[in-house]
C-alpha positions as CSV (number, residue, x, y, z in Angstrom):
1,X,92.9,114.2,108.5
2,X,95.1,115.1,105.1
3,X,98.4,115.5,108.0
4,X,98.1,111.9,108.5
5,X,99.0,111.4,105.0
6,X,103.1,111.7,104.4
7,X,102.1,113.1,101.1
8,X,102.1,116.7,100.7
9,X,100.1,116.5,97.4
10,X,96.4,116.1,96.5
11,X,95.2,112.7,96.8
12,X,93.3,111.9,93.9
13,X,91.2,108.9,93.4
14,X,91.7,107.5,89.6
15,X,88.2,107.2,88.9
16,X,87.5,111.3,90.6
17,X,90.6,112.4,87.4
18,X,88.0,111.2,84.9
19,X,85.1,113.0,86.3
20,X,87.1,116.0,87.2
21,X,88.2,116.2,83.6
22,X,84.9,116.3,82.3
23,X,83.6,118.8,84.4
24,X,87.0,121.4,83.8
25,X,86.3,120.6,79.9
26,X,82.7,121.5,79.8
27,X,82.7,124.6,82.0
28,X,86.5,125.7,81.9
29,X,87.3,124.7,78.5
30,X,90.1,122.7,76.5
31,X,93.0,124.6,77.4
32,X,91.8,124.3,81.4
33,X,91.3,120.3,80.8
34,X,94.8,120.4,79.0
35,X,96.4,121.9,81.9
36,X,94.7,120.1,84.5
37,X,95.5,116.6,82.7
38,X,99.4,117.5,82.0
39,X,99.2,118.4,85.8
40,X,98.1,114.9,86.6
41,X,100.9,113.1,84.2
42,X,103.4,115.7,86.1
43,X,102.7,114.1,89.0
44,X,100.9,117.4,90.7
45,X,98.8,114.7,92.0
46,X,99.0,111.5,94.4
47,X,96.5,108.8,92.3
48,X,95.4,105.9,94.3
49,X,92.7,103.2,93.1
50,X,89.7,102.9,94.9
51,X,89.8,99.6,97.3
52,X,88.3,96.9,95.5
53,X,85.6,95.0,97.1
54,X,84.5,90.8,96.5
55,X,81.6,89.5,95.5
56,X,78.1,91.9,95.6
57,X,78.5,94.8,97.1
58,X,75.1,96.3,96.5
59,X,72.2,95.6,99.1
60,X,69.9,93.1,98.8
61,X,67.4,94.4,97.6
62,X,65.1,91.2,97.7
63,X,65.3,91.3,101.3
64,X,63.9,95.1,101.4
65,X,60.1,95.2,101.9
66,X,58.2,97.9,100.3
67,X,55.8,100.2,103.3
């Protein structure tokens, strides 16, 4: 699937940076998160937004009856 993409970098979603952070921070350490994050403003990485979506998203719930 990733040879489809003409990018030979990671593809990152924006939101996955955040979370990846966090997680190299709290079991790697600071100097782990620093390189990761001045890997990212490098460009090491290929960000994209997730694709938006209109109105609710979420089920509806009201219409979900409880067995």
């Amino acid at each position: 699937m990733l040879a489809s993409y003409p990018s030979s970098q990671p593809i990152l979603p924006a939101p996955v940076i955040a979370e990846t952070g966090w997680i190299i921070a709290a079991v790697l350490g600071p100097a782990t998160h620093a390189a990761f994050i001045a890997s990212v403003a490098a460009g090491d990485f290929t960000v994209t937004d997730l694709p938006r979506t209109t109105g609710n998203a979420s089920p509806s719930w009201s219409s979900v009856t409880p067995t």
